[in-house]
MMTF fields as JSON, N, C-alpha, C and O atoms, coordinates in Angstrom:
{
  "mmtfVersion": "1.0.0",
  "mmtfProducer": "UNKNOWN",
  "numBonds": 479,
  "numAtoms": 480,
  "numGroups": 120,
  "numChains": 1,
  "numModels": 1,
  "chainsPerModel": [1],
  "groupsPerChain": [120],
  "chainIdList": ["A"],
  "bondAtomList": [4, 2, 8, 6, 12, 10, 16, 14, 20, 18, 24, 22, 28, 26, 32, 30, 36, 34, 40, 38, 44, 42, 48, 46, 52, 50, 56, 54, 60, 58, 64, 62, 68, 66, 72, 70, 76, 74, 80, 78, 84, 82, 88, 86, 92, 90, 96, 94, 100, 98, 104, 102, 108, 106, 112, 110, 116, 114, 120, 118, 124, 122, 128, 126, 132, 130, 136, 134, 140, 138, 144, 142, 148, 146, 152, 150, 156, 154, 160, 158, 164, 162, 168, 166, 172, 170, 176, 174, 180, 178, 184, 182, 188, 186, 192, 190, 196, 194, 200, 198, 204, 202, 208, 206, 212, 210, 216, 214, 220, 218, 224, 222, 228, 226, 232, 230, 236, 234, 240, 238, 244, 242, 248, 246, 252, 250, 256, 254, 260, 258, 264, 262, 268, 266, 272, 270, 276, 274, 280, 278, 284, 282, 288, 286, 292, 290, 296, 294, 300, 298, 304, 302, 308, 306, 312, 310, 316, 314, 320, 318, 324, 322, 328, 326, 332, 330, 336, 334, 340, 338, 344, 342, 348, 346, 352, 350, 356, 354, 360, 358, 364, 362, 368, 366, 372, 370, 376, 374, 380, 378, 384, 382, 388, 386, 392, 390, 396, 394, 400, 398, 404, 402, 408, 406, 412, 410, 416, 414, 420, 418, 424, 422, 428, 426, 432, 430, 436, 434, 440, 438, 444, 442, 448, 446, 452, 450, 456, 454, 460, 458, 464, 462, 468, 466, 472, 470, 476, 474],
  "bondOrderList": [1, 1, 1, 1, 1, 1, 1, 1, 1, 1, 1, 1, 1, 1, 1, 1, 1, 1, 1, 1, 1, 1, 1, 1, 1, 1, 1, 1, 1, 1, 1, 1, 1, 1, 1, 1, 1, 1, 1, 1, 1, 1, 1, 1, 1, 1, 1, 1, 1, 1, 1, 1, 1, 1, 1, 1, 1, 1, 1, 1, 1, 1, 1, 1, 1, 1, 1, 1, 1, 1, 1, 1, 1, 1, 1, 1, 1, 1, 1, 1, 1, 1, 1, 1, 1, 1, 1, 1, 1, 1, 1, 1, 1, 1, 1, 1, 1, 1, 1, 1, 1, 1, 1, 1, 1, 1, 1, 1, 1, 1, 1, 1, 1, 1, 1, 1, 1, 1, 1],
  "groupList": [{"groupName": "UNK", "atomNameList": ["N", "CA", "C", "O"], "elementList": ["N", "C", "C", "O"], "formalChargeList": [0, 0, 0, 0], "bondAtomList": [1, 0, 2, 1, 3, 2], "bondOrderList": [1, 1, 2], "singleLetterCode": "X", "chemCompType": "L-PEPTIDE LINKING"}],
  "groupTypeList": [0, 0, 0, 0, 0, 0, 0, 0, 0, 0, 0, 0, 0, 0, 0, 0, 0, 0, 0, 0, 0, 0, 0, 0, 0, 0, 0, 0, 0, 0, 0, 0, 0, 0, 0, 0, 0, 0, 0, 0, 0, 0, 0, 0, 0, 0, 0, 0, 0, 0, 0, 0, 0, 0, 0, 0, 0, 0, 0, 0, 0, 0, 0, 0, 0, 0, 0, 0, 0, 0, 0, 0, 0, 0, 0, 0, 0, 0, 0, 0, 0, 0, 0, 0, 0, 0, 0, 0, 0, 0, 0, 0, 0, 0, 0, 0, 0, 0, 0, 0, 0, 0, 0, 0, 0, 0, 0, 0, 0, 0, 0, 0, 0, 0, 0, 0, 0, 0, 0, 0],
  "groupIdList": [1, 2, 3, 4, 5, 6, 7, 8, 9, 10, 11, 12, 13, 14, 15, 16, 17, 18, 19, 20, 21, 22, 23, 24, 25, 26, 27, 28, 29, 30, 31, 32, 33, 34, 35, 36, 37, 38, 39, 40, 41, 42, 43, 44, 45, 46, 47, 48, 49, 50, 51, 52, 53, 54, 55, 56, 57, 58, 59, 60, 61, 62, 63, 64, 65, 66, 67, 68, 69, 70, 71, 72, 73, 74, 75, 76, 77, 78, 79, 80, 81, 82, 83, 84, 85, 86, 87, 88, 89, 90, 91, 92, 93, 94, 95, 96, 97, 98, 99, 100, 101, 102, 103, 104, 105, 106, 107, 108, 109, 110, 111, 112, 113, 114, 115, 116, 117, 118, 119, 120],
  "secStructList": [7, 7, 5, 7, 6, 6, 1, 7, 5, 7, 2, 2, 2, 2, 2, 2, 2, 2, 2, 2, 2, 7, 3, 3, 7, 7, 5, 1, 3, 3, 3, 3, 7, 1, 1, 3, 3, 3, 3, 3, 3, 7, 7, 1, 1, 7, 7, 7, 4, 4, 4, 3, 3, 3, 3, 3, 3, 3, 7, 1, 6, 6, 1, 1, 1, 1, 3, 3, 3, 3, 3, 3, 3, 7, 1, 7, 7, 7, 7, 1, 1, 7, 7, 6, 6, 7, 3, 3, 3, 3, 3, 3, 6, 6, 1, 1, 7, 7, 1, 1, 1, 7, 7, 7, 7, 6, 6, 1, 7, 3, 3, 3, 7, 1, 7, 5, 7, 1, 7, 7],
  "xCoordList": [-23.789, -22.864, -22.945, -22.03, -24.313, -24.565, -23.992, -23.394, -24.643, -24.901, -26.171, -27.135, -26.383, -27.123, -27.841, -27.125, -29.336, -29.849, -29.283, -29.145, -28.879, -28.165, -26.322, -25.707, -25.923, -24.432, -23.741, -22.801, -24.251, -23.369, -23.011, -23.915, -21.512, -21.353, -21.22, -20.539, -22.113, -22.71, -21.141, -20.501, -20.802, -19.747, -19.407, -18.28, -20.301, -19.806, -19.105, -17.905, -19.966, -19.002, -17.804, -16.95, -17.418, -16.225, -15.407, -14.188, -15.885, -15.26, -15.149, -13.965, -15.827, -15.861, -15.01, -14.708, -14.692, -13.939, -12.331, -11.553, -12.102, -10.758, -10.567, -9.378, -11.582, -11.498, -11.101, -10.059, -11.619, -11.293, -9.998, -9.45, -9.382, -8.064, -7.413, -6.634, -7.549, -6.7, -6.494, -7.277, -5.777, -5.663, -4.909, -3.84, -5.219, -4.569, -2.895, -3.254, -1.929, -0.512, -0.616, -0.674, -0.614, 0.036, 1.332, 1.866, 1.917, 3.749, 3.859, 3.176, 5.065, 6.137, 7.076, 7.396, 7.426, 8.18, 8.313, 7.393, 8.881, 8.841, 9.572, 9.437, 11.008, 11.582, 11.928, 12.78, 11.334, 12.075, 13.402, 14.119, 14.001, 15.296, 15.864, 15.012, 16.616, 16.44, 15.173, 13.997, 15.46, 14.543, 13.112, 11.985, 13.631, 12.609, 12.225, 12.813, 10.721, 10.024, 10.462, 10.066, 11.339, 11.535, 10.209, 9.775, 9.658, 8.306, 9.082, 9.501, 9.027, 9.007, 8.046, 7.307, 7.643, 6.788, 6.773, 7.951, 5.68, 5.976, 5.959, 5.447, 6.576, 7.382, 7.537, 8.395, 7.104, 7.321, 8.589, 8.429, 9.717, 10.405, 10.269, 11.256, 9.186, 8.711, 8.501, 8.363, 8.449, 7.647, 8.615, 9.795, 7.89, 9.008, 7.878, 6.761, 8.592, 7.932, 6.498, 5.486, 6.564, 5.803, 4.296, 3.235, 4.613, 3.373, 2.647, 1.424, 3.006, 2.099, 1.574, 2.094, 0.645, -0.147, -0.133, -0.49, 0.401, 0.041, -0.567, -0.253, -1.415, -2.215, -1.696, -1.239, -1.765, -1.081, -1.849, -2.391, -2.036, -3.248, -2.534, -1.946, -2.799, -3.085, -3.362, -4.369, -2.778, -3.566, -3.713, -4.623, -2.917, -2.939, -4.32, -5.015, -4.658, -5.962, -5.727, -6.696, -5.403, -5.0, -4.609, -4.342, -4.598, -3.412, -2.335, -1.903, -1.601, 0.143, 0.322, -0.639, 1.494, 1.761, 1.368, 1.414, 1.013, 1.697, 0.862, -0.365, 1.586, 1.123, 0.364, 1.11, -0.964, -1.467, -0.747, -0.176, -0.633, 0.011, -0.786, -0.851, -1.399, -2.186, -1.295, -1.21, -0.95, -0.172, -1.259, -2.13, -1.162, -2.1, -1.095, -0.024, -1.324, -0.885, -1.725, -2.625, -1.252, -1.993, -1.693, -2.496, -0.204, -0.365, 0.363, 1.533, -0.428, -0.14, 1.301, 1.411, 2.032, 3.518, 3.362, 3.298, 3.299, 2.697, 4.29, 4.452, 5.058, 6.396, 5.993, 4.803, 7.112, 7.757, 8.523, 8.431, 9.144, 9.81, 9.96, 10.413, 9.406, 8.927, 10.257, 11.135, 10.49, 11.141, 11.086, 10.453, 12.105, 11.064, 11.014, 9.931, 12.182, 11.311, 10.977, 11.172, 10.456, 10.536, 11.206, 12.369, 10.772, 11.733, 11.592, 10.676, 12.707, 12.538, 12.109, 12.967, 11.131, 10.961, 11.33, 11.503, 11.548, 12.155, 11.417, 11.485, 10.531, 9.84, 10.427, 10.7, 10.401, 11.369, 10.059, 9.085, 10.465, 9.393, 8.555, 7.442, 9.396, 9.137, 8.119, 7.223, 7.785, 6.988, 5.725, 4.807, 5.569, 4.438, 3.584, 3.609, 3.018, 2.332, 1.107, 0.51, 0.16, -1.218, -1.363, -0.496, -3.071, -3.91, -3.261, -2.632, -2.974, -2.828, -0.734, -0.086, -0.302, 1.035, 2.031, 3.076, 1.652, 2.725, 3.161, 2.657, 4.18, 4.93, 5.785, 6.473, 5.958, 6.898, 8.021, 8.519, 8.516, 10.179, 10.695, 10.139, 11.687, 12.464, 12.358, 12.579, 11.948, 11.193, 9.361, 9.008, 8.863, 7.692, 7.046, 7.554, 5.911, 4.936, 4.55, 4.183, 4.704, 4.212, 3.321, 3.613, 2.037, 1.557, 1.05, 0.116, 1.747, 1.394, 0.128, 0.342, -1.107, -2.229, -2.769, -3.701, -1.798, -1.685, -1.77, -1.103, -2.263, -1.838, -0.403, 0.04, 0.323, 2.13, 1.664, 0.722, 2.191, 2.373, 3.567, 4.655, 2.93, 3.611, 4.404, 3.502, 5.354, 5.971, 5.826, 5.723, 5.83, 5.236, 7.0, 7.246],
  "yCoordList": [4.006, 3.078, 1.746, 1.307, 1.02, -0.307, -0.588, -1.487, 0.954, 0.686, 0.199, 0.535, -0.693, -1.049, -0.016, 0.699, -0.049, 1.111, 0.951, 2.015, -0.303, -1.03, -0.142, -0.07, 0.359, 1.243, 0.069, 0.373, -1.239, -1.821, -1.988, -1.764, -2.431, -1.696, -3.159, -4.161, -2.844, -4.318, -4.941, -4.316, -6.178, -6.573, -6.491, -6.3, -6.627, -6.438, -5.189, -5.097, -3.946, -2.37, -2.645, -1.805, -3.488, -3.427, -4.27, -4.267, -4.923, -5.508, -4.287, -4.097, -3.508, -2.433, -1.257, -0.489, -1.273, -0.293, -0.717, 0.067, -1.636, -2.081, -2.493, -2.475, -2.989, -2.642, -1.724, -1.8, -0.724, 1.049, 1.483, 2.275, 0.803, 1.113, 0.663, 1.349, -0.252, -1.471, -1.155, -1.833, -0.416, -0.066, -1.044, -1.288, -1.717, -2.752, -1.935, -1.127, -1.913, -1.247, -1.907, -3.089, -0.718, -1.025, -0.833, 0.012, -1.823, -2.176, -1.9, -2.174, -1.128, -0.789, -2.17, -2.417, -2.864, -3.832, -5.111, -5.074, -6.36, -7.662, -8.209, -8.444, -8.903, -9.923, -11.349, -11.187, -12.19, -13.314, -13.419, -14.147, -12.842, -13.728, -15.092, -15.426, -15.505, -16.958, -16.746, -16.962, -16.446, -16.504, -15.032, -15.149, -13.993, -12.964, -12.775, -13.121, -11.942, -11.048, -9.43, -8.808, -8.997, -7.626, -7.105, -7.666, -5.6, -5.34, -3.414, -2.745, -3.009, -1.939, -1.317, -1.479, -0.157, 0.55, 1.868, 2.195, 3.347, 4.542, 4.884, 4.25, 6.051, 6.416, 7.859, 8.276, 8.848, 10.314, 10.318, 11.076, 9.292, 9.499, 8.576, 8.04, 8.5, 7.556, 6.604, 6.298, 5.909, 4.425, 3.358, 3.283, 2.458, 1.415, -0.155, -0.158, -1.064, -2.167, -2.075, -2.721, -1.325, -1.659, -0.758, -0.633, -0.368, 0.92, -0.618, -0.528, -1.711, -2.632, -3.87, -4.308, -4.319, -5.607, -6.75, -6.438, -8.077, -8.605, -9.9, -10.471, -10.388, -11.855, -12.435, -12.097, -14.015, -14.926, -16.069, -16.453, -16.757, -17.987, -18.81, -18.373, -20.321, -21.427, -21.63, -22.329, -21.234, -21.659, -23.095, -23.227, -24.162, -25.293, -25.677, -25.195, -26.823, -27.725, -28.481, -29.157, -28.962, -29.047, -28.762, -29.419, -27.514, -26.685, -26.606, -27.231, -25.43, -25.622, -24.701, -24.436, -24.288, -23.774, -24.0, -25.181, -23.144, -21.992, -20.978, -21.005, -20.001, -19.055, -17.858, -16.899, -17.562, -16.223, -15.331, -15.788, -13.821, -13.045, -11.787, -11.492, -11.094, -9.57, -8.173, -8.327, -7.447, -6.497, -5.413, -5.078, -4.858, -3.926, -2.681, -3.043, -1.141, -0.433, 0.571, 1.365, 0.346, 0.691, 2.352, 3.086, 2.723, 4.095, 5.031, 4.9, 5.793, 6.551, 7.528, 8.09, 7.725, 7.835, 9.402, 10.014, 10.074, 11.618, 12.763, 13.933, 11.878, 12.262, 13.334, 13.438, 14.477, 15.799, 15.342, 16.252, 14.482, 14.19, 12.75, 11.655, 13.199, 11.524, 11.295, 12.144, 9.676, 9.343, 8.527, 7.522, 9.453, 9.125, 7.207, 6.626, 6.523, 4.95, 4.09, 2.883, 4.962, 4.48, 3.328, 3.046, 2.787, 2.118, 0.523, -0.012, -0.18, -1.512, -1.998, -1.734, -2.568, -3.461, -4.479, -5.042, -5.0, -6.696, -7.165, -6.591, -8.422, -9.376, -11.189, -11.949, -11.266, -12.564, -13.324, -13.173, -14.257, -15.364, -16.161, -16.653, -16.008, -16.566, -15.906, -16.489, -14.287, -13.427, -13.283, -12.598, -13.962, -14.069, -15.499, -16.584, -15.164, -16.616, -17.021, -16.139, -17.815, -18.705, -18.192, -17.838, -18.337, -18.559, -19.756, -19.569, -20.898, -22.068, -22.324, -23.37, -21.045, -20.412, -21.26, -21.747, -21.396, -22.015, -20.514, -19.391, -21.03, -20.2, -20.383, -21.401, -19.56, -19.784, -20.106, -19.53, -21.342, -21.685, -21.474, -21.705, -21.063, -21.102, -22.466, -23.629, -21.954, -22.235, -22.994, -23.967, -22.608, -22.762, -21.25, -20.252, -21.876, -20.546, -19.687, -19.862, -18.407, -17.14, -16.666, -16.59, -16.199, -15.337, -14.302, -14.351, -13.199, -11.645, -11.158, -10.81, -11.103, -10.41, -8.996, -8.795, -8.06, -6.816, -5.983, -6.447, -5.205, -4.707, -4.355, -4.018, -4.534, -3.135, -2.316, -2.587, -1.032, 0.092, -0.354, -0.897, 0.086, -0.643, 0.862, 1.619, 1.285, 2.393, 3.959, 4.901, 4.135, 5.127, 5.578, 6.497],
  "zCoordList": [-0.751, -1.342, -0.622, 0.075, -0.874, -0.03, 1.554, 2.144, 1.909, 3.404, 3.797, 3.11, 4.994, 5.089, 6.313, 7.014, 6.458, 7.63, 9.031, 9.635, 9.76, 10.771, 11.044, 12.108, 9.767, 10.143, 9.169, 8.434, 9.213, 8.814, 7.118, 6.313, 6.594, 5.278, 4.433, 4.652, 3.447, 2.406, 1.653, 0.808, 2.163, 1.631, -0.172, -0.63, -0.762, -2.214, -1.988, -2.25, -1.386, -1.873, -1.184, -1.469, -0.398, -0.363, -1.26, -1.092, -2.106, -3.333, -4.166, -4.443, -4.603, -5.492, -5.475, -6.388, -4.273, -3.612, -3.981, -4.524, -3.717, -3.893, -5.167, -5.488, -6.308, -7.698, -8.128, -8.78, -7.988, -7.892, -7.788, -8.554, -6.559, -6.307, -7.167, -7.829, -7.292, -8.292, -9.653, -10.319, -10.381, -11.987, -12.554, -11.993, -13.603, -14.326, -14.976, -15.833, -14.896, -15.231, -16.936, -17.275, -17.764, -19.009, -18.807, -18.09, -19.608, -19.536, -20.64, -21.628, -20.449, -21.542, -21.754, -22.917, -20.948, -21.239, -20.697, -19.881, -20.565, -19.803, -20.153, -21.354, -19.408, -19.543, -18.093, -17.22, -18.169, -17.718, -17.221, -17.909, -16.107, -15.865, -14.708, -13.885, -14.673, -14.127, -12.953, -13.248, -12.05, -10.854, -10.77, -10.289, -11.313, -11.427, -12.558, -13.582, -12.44, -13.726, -13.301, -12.316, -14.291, -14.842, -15.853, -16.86, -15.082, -15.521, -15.656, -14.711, -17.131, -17.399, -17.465, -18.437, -16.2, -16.52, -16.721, -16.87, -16.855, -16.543, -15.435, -14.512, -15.35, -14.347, -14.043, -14.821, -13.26, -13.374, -11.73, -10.774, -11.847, -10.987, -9.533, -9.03, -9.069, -7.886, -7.412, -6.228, -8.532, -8.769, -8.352, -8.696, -7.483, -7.014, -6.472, -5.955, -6.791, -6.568, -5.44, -5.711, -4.362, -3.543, -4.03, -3.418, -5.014, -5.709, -6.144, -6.035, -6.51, -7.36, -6.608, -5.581, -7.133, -6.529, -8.095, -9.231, -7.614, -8.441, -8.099, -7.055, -8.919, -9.213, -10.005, -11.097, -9.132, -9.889, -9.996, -8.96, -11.1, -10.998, -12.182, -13.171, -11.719, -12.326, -13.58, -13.696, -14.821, -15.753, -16.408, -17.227, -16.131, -16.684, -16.309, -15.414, -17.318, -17.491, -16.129, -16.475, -15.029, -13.767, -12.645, -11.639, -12.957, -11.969, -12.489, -13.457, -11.543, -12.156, -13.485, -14.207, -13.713, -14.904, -16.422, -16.766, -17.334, -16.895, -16.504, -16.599, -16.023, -14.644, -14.904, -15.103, -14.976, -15.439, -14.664, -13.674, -14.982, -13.927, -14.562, -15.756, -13.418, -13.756, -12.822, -11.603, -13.171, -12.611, -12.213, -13.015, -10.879, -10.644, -10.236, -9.748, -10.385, -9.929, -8.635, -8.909, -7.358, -6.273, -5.815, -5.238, -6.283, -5.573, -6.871, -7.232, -7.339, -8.451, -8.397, -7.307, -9.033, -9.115, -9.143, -10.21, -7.807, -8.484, -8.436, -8.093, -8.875, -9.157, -9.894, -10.193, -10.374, -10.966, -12.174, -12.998, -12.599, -13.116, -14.07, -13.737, -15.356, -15.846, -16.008, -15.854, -16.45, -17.167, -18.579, -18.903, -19.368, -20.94, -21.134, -21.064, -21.347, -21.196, -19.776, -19.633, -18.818, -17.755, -16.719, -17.008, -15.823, -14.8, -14.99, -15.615, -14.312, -14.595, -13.18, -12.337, -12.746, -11.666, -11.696, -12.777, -10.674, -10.308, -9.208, -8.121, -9.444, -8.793, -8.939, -9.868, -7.336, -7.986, -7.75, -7.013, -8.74, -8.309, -6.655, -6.465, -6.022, -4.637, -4.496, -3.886, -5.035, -4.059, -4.937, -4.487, -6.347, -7.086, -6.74, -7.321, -5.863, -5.385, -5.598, -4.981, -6.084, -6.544, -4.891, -4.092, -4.739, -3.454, -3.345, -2.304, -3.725, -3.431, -2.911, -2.968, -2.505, -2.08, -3.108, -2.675, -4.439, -5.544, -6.202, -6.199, -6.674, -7.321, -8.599, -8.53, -9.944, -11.297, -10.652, -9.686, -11.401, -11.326, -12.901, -13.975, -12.642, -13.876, -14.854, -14.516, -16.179, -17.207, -17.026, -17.693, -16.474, -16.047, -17.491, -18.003, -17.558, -18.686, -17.782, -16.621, -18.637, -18.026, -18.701, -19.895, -18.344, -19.42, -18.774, -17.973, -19.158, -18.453, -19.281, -20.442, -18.817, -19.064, -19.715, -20.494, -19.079, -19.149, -20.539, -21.464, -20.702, -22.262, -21.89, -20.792, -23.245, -23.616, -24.261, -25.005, -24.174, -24.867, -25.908, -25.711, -27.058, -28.296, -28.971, -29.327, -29.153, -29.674, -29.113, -29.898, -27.587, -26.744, -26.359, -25.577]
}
């Protein structure tokens, strides 16, 4: 897995590797409120903000809003117990940040990336 004969380990596989980890979260749901994004997802009981990774980028023709946002899910919810329309997360804006450490302010564009589960 792009080791090199030296021991040492070929930087792309470690891009690949953390792809891997990284599952894009289909959402059940999304709303906007003043300062946070509320993100409905599934849920077998466990699931809590720190299970997710998200990306946030620039989409204006300049920089700046409005704000792509990609939701990743990092640690699989291996809960007992679904719940049938699953849980609401809360991310406030402060903590969705550009590489460039900007962040959505209230009424700034959002556009969540992600597929929804449409009638599940």
């Amino acid at each position: 897995m792009g080791r090199i004969p030296n021991g040492y380990v070929d930087p792309s596989s470690l891009v690949t590797i953390v792809e891997e980890l990284r599952k894009e979260e289909v959402l059940l749901g999304m709303e906007l409120h003043e300062n946070t994004l509320h993100l409905r997802v599934k849920s077998n009981g466990n699931t809590e903000e720190a299970d997710f990774d998200i990306d946030v980028f620039e989409a204006g023709v300049k920089g700046g809003q409005p704000y792509r946002i990609v939701i990743y899910r990092m640690e699989e919810d291996e809960g007992t117990a679904p719940i049938p329309n699953g849980v609401v997360l809360k991310f406030p804006f402060k903590d969705l940040k550009t590489i460039e450490r900007l962040y959505p302010k209230p009424g700034d564009g959002i556009i969540i990336e992600n597929l929804f589960a449409v009638g599940e």
